[in-house]
TORKOL-4160 file (C-alpha; in steps of 0.2 Angstrom, whole numbers, padded with zeros to 4 digits, m for minus):
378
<pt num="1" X="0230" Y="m0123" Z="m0053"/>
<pt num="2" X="0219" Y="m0133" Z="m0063"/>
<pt num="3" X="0211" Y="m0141" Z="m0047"/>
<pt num="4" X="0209" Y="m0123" Z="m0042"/>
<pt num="5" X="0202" Y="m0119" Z="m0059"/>
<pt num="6" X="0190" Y="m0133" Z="m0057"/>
<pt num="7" X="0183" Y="m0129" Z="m0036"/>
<pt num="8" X="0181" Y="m0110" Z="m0044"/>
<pt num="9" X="0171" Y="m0118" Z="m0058"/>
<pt num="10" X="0159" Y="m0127" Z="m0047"/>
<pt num="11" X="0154" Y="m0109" Z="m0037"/>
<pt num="12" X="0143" Y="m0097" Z="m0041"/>
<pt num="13" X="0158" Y="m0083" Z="m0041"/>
<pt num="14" X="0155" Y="m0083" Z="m0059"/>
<pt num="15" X="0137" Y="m0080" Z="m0063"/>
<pt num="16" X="0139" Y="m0065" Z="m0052"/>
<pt num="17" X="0134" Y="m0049" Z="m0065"/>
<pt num="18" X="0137" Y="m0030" Z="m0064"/>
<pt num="19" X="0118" Y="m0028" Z="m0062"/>
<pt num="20" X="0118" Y="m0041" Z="m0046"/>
<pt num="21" X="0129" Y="m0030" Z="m0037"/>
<pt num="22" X="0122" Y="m0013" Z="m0040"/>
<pt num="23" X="0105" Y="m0022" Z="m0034"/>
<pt num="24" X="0116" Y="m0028" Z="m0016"/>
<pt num="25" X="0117" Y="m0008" Z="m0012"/>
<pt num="26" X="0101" Y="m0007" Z="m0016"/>
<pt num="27" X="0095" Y="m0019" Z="m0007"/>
<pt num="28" X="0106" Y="m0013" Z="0010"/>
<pt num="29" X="0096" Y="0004" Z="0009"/>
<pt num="30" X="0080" Y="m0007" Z="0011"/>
<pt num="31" X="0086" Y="m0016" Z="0024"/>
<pt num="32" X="0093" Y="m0002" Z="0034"/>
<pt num="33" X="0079" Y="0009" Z="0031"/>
<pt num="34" X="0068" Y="m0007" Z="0039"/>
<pt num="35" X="0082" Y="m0014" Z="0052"/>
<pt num="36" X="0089" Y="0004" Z="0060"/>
<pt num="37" X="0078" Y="0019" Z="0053"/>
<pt num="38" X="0063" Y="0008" Z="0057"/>
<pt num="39" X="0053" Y="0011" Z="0042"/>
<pt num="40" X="0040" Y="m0001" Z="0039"/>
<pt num="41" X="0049" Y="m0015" Z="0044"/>
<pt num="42" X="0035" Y="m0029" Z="0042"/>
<pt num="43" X="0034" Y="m0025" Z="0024"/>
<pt num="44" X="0050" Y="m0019" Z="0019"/>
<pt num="45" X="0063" Y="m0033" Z="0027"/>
<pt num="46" X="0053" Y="m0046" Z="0016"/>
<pt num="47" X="0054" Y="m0039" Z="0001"/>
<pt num="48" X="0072" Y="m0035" Z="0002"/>
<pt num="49" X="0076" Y="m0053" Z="0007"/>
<pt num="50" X="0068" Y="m0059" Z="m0008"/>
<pt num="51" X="0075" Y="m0047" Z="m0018"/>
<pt num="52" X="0092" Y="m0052" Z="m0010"/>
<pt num="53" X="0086" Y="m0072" Z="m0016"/>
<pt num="54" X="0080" Y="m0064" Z="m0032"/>
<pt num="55" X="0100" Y="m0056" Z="m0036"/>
<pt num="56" X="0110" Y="m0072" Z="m0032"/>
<pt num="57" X="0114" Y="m0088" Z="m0044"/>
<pt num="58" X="0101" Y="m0098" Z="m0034"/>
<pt num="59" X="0095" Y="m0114" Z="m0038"/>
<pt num="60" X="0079" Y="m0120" Z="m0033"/>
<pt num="61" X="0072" Y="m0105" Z="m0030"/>
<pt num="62" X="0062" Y="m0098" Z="m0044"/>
<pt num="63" X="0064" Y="m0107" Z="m0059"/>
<pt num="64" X="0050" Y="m0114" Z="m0068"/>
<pt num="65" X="0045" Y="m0134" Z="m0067"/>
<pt num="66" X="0053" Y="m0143" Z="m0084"/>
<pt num="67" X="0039" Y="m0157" Z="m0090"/>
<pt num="68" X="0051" Y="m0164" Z="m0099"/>
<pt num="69" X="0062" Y="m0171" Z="m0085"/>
<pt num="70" X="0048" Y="m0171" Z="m0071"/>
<pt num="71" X="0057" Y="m0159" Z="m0062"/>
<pt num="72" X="0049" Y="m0148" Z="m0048"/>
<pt num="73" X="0048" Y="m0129" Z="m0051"/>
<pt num="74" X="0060" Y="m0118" Z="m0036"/>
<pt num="75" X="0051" Y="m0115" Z="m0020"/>
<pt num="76" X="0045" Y="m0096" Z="m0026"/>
<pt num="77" X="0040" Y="m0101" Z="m0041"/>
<pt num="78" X="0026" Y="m0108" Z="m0032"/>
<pt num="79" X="0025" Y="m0097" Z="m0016"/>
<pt num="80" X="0024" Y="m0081" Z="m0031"/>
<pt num="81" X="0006" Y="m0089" Z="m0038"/>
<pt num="82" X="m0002" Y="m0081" Z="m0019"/>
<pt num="83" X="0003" Y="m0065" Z="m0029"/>
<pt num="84" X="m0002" Y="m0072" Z="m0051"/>
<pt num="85" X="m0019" Y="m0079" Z="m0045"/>
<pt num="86" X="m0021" Y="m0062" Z="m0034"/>
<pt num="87" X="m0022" Y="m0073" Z="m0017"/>
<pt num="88" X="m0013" Y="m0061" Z="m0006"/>
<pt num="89" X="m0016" Y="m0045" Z="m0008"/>
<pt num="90" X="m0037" Y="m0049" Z="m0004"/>
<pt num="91" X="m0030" Y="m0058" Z="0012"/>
<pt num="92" X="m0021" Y="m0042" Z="0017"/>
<pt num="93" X="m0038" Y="m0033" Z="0016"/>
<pt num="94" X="m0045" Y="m0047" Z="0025"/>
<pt num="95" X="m0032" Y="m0043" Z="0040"/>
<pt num="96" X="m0032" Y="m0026" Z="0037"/>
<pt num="97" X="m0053" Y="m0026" Z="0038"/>
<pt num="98" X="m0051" Y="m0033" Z="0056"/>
<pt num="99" X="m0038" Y="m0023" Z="0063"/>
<pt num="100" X="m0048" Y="m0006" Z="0059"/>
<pt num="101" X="m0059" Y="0001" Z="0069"/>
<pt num="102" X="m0072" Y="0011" Z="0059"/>
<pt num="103" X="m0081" Y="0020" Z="0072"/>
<pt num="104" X="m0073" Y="0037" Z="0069"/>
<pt num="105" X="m0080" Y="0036" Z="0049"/>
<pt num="106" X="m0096" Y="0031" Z="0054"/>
<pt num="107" X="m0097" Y="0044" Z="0067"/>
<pt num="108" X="m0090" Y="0058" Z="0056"/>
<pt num="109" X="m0095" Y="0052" Z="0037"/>
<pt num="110" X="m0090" Y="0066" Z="0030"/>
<pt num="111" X="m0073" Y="0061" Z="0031"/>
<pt num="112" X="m0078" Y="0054" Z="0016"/>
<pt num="113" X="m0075" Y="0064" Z="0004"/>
<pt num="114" X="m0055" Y="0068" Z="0009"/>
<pt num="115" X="m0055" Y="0051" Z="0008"/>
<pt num="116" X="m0062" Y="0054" Z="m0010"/>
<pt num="117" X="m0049" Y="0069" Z="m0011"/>
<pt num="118" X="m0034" Y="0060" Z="m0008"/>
<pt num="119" X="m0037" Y="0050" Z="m0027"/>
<pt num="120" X="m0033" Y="0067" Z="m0034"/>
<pt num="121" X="m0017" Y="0060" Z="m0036"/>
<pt num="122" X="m0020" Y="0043" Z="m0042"/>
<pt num="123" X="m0031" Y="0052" Z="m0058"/>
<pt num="124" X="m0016" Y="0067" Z="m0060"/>
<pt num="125" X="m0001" Y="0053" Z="m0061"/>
<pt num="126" X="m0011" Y="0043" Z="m0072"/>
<pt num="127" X="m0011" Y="0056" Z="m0085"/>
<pt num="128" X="0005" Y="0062" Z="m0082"/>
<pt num="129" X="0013" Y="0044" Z="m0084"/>
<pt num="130" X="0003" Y="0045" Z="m0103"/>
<pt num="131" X="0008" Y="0061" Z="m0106"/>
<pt num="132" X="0028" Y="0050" Z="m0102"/>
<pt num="133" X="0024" Y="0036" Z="m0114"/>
<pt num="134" X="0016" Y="0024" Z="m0104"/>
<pt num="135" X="0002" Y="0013" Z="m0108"/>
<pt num="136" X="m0015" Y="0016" Z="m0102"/>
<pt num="137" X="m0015" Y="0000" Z="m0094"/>
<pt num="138" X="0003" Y="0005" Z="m0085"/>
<pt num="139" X="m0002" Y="0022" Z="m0083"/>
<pt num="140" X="m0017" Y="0014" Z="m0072"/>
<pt num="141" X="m0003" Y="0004" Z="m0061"/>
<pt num="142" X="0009" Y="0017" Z="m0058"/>
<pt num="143" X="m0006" Y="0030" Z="m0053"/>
<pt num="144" X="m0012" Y="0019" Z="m0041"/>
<pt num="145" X="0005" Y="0021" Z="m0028"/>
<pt num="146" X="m0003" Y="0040" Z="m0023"/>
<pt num="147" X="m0016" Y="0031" Z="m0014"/>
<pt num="148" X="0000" Y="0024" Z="m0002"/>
<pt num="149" X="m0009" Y="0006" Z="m0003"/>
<pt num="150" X="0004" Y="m0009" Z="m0008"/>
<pt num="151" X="m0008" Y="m0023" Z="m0008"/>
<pt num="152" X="m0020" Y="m0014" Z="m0019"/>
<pt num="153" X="m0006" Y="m0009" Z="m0029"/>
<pt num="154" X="0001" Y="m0026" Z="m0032"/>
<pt num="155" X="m0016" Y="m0031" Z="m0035"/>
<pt num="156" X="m0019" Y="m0016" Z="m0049"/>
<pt num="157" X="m0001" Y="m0022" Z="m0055"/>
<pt num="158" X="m0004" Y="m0040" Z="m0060"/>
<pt num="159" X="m0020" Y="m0034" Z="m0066"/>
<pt num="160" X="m0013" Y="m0023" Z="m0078"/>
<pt num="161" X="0004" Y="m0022" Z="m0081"/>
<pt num="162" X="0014" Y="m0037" Z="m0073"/>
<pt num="163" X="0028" Y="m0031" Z="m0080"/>
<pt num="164" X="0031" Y="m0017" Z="m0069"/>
<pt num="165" X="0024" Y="m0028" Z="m0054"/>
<pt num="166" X="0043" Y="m0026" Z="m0045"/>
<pt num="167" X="0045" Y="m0007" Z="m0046"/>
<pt num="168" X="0027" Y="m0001" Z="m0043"/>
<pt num="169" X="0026" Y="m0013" Z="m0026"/>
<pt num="170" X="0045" Y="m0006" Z="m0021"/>
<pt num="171" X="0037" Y="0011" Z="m0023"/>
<pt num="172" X="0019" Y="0009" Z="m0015"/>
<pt num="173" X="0028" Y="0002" Z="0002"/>
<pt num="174" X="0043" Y="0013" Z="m0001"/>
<pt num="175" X="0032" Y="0028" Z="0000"/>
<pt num="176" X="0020" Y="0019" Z="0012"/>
<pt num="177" X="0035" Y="0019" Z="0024"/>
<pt num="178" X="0041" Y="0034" Z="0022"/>
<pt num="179" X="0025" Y="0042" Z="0028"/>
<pt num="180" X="0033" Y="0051" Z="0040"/>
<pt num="181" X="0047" Y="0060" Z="0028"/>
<pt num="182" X="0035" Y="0067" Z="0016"/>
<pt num="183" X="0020" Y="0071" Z="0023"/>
<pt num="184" X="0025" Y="0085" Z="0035"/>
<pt num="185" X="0033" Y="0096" Z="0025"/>
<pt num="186" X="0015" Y="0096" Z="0012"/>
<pt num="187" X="0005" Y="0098" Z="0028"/>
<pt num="188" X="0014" Y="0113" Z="0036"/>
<pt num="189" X="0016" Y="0122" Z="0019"/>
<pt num="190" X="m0001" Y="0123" Z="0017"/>
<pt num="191" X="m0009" Y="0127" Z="0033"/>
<pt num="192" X="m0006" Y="0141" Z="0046"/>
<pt num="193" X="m0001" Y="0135" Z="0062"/>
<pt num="194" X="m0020" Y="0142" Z="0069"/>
<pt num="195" X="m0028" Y="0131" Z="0057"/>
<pt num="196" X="m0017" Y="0114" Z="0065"/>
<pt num="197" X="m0021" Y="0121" Z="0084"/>
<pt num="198" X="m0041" Y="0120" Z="0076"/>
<pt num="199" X="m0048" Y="0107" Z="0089"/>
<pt num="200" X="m0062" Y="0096" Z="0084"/>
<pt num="201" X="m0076" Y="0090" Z="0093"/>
<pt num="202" X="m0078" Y="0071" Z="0102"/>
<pt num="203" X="m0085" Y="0060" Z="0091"/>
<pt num="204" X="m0100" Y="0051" Z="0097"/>
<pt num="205" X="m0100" Y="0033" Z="0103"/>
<pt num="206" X="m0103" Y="0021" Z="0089"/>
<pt num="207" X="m0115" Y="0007" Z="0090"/>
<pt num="208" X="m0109" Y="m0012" Z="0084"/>
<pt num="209" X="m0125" Y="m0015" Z="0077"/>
<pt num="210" X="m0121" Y="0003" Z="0066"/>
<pt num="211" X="m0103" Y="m0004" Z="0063"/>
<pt num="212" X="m0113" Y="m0021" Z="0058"/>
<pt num="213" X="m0125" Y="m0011" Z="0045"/>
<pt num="214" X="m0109" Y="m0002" Z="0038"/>
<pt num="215" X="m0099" Y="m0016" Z="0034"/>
<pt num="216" X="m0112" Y="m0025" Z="0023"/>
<pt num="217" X="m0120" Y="m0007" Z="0018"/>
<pt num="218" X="m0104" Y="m0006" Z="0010"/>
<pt num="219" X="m0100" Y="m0023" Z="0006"/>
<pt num="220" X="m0117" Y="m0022" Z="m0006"/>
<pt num="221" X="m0114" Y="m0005" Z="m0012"/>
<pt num="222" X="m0098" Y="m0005" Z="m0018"/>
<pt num="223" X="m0098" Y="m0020" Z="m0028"/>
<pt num="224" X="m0115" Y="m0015" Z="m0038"/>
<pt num="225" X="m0107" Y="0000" Z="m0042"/>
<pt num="226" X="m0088" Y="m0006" Z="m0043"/>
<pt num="227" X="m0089" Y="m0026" Z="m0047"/>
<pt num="228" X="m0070" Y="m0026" Z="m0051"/>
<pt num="229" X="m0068" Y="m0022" Z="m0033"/>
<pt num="230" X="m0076" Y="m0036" Z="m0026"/>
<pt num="231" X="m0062" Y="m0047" Z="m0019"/>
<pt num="232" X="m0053" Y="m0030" Z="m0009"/>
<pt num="233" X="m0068" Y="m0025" Z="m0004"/>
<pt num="234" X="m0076" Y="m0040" Z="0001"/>
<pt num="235" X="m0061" Y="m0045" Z="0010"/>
<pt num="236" X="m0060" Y="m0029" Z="0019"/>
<pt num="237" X="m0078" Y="m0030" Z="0027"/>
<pt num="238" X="m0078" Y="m0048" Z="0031"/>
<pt num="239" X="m0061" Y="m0044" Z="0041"/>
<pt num="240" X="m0071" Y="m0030" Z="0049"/>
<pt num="241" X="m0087" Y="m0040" Z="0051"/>
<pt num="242" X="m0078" Y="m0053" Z="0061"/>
<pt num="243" X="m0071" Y="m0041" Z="0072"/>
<pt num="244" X="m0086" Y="m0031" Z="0076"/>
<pt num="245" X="m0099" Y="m0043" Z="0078"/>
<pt num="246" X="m0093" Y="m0050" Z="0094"/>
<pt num="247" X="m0095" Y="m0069" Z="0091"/>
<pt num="248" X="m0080" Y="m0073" Z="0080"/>
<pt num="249" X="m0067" Y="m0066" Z="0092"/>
<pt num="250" X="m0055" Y="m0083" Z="0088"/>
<pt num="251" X="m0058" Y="m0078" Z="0068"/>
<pt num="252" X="m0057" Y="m0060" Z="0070"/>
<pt num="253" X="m0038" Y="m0063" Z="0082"/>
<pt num="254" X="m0034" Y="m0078" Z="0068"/>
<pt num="255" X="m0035" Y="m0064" Z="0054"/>
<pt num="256" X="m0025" Y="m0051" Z="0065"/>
<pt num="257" X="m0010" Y="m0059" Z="0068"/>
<pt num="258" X="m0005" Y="m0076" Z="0061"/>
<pt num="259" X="m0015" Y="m0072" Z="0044"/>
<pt num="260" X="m0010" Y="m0056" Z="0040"/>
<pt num="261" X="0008" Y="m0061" Z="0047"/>
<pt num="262" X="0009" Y="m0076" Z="0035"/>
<pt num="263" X="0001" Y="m0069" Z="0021"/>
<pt num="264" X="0014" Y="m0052" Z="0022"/>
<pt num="265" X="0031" Y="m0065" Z="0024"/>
<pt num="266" X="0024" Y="m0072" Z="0007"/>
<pt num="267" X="0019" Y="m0058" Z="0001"/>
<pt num="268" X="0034" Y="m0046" Z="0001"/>
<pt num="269" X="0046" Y="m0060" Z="m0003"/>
<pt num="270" X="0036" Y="m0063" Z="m0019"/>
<pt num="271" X="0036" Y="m0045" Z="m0025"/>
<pt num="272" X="0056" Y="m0044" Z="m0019"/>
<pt num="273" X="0059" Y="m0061" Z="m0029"/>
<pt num="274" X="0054" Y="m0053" Z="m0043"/>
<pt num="275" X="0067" Y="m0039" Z="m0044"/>
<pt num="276" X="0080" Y="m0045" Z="m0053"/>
<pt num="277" X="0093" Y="m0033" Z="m0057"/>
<pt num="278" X="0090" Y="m0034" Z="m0078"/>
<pt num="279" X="0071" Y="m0030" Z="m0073"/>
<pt num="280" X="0075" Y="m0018" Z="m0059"/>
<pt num="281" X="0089" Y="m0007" Z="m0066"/>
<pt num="282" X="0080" Y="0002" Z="m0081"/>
<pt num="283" X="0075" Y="0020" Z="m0085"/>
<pt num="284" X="0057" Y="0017" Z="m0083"/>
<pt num="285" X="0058" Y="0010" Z="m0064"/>
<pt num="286" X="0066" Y="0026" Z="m0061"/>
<pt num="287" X="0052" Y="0036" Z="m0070"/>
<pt num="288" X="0039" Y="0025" Z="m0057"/>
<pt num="289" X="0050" Y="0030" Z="m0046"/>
<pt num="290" X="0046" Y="0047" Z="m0048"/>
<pt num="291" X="0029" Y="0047" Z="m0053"/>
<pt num="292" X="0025" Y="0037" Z="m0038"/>
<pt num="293" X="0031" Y="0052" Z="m0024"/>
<pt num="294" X="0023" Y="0063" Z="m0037"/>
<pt num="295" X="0006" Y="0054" Z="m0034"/>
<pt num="296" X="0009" Y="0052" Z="m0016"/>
<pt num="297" X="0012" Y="0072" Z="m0015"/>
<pt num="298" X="m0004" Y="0078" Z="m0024"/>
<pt num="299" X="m0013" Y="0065" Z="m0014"/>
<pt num="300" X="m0007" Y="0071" Z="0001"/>
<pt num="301" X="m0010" Y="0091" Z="m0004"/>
<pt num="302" X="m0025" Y="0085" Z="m0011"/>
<pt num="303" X="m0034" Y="0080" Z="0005"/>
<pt num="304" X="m0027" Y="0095" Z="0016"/>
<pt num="305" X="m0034" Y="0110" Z="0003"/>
<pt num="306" X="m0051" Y="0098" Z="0001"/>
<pt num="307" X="m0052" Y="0099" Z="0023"/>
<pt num="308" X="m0047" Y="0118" Z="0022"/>
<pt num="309" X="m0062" Y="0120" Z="0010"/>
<pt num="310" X="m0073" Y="0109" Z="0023"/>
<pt num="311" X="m0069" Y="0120" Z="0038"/>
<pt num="312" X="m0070" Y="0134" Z="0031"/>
<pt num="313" X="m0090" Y="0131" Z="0024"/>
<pt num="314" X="m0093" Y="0117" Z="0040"/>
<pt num="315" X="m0101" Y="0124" Z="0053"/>
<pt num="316" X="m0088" Y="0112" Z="0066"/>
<pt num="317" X="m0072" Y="0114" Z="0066"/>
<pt num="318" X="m0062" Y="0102" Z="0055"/>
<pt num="319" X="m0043" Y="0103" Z="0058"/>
<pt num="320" X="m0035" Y="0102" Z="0038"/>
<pt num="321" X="m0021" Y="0092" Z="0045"/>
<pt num="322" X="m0032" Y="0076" Z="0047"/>
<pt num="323" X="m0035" Y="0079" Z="0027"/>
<pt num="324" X="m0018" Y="0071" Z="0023"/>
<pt num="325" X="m0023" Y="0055" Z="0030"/>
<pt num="326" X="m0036" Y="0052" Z="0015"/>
<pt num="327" X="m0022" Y="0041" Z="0009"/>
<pt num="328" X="m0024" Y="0022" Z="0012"/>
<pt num="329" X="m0009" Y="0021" Z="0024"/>
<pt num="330" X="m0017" Y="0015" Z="0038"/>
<pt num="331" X="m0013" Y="0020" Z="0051"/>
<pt num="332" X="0003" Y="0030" Z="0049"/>
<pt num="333" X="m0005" Y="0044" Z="0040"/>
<pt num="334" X="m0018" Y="0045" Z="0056"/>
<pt num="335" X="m0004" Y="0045" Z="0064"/>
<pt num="336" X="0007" Y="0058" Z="0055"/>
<pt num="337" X="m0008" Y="0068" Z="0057"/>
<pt num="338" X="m0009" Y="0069" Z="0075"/>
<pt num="339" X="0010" Y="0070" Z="0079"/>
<pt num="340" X="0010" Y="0088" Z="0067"/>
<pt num="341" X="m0006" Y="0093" Z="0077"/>
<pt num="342" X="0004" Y="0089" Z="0095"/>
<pt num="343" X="0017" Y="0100" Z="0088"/>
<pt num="344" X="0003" Y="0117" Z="0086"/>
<pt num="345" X="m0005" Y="0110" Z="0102"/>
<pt num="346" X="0000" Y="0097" Z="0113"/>
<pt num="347" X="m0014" Y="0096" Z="0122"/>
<pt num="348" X="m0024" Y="0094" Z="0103"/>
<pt num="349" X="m0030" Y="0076" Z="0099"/>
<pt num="350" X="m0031" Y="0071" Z="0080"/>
<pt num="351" X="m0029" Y="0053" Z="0081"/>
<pt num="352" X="m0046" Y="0048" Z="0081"/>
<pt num="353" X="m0054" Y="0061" Z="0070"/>
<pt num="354" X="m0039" Y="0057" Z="0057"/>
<pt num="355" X="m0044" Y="0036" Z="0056"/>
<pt num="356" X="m0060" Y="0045" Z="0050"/>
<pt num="357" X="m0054" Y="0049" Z="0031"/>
<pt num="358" X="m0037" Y="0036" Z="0032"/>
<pt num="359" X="m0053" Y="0023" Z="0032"/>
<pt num="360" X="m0061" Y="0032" Z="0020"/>
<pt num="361" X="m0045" Y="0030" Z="0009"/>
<pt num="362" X="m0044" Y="0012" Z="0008"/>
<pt num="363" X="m0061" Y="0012" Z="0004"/>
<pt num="364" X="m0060" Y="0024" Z="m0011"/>
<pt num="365" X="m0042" Y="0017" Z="m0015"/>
<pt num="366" X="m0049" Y="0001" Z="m0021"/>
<pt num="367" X="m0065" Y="0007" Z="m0028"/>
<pt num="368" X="m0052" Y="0019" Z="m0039"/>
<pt num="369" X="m0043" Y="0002" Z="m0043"/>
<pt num="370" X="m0058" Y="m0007" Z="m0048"/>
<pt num="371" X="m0063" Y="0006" Z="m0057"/>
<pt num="372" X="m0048" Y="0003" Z="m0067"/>
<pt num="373" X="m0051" Y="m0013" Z="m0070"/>
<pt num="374" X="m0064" Y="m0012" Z="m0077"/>
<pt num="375" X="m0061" Y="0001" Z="m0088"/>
<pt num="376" X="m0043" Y="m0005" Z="m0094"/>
<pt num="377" X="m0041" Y="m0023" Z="m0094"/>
<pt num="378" X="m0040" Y="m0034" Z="m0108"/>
């Protein structure tokens, strides 16, 4: 028995805690959400696997280097700075910058103001998470999920309240993923099925040198007014400058694939290391929980009633479904858009016309974040 006594000793059996185990379950919903249901899988799977790491008696993997014996931090303790020294998230942008096409916003710029629309619910959740006892500085943070953007909100996160780093990220890409869910329902209860068979008009061809003058238009722009917003916004037009100048091609493909690839492994393991079960399993994750689909909800209903409006004082045709892609979720919510169109008209083509305001949100998503910024950090 005593040898017995001793091999048990030398497992980790014992460190196992109430709190690790509630977190497995939790961390099984992630993973088949992302594994079988399909939702978001790039970003999701990470994340639970480092949460997963972040629940287990490791070694080696997170704890802190001792000076006093020369010993090595864990292998995330390093990996996570990507995340502390705001690495990642601007590298995101970067990918994101030259996957997007911004032709349809260019084309159509008044997309730009459901774009605008859609940060309704980033201003109403931050007073309502005031009006719930948060900080400012945390109210910032947790506002920032209705704009349905995960690495601006980690970034607006570490800026502000790197306490709730874990549950704010879970949230953003939770909600990020399940686009699909809870869009539909806000969309179809406030338009009438005329209004989603309205059919747009083409847009017209964009020019690359227009698509040049827009990126550093914007560039220069933006970061007069919003200078806090530099790093997302910079990042976000050199990605896009690279893939529309038409000389970079090996840079623009670089930062398409094995950038953002890298950079979203690190990424996500980093936030899912992070969610311990003593950190994850309190009151207030549960409360960001909440605020965060309440964000995402007004966003969303936000940018449909603002296209209503349009049409009805436009003299085109704008269809209010493609007002529910003013969220940053690119390119689900464009595409969410188009699928509830098909289903009024399937011969009705939203896809295009809704890039115009999803682009338009990841613009006015990280300007609302440096805004932010600017305004509540120390």
């Amino acid at each position: 028995m005593d040898t017995l006594s001793q091999l048990w000793s030398l497992t980790a059996f014992p460190l196992v805690t109430w709190q690790m185990l509630v977190m497995w379950v939790v961390i099984g919903v992630l993973l088949y959400l992302a594994v079988f249901k399909n939702f978001e899988p790039l970003l999701l799977v990470p994340i639970a696997f480092g949460a997963l790491l972040a629940n287990l008696p490791t070694q080696g993997i997170i704890n802190p280097p001792d000076p006093a014996s020369e010993t090595a931090g864990g292998l995330f303790y390093y990996i996570s700075m990507g995340v502390h020294l705001e690495i990642f998230p601007p590298l995101i942008f970067l990918g994101v910058g030259a996957l997007t096409d911004f032709g349809p916003l260019i084309a159509n710029p008044r997309m730009l103001i459901l774009g605008a629309a859609a940060q309704f619910g980033v201003f109403a959740t931050f007073f309502g998470a005031i009006i719930l006892g948060f900080s400012p500085e945390q109210a910032g943070a947790i506002g920032i999920i209705g704009g349905a953007d995960g690495p601006t909100s980690i970034f607006l996160s570490n800026k502000l309240a790197p306490e709730l780093l874990a549950p704010i990220a879970v949230a953003a890409y939770s909600y990020m993923a399940l686009v699909p869910l809870i869009q539909p329902p806000i969309m179809r209860a406030l338009t009438t099925k005329e209004e989603r068979r309205i059919r747009m008009r083409s847009l017209r061809p964009v020019s690359r040198t227009e698509k040049l003058i827009f990126a550093s238009t914007v560039t220069v722009l933006v970061i007069l007014l919003v200078p806090a917003a530099a790093a997302l916004i910079g990042m976000l037009m050199l990605g896009n400058f690279l893939r529309e100048c038409g000389v970079t091609e090996r840079l623009s493909k670089a930062a398409q694939n094995e950038l953002i690839n890298v950079t979203t492994i690190f990424l996500g393991t980093s936030v899912g290391i992070t969610m311990t079960g003593e950190r994850f399993l309190q009151m207030e994750t549960l409360g960001i929980l909440v605020l965060g689909i309440v964000a995402f909800g007004i966003s969303t209903a936000s940018g449909v009633i603002m296209a209503k409006i349009m049409n009805k004082v436009s003299k085109t045709p704008i269809n209010p479904l493609i007002g529910s892609a003013g969220v940053s979720a690119v390119p689900m919510a464009a595409r969410v858009s188009q699928v509830e169109g098909a289903k009024a008209d399937p011969q009705n083509f939203l896809l295009m016309h809704a890039m115009g305001p999803n682009v338009a949100g990841v613009i006015g998503t990280a300007v609302v974040a440096g805004y932010f910024i600017a305004r509540l950090a120390g």
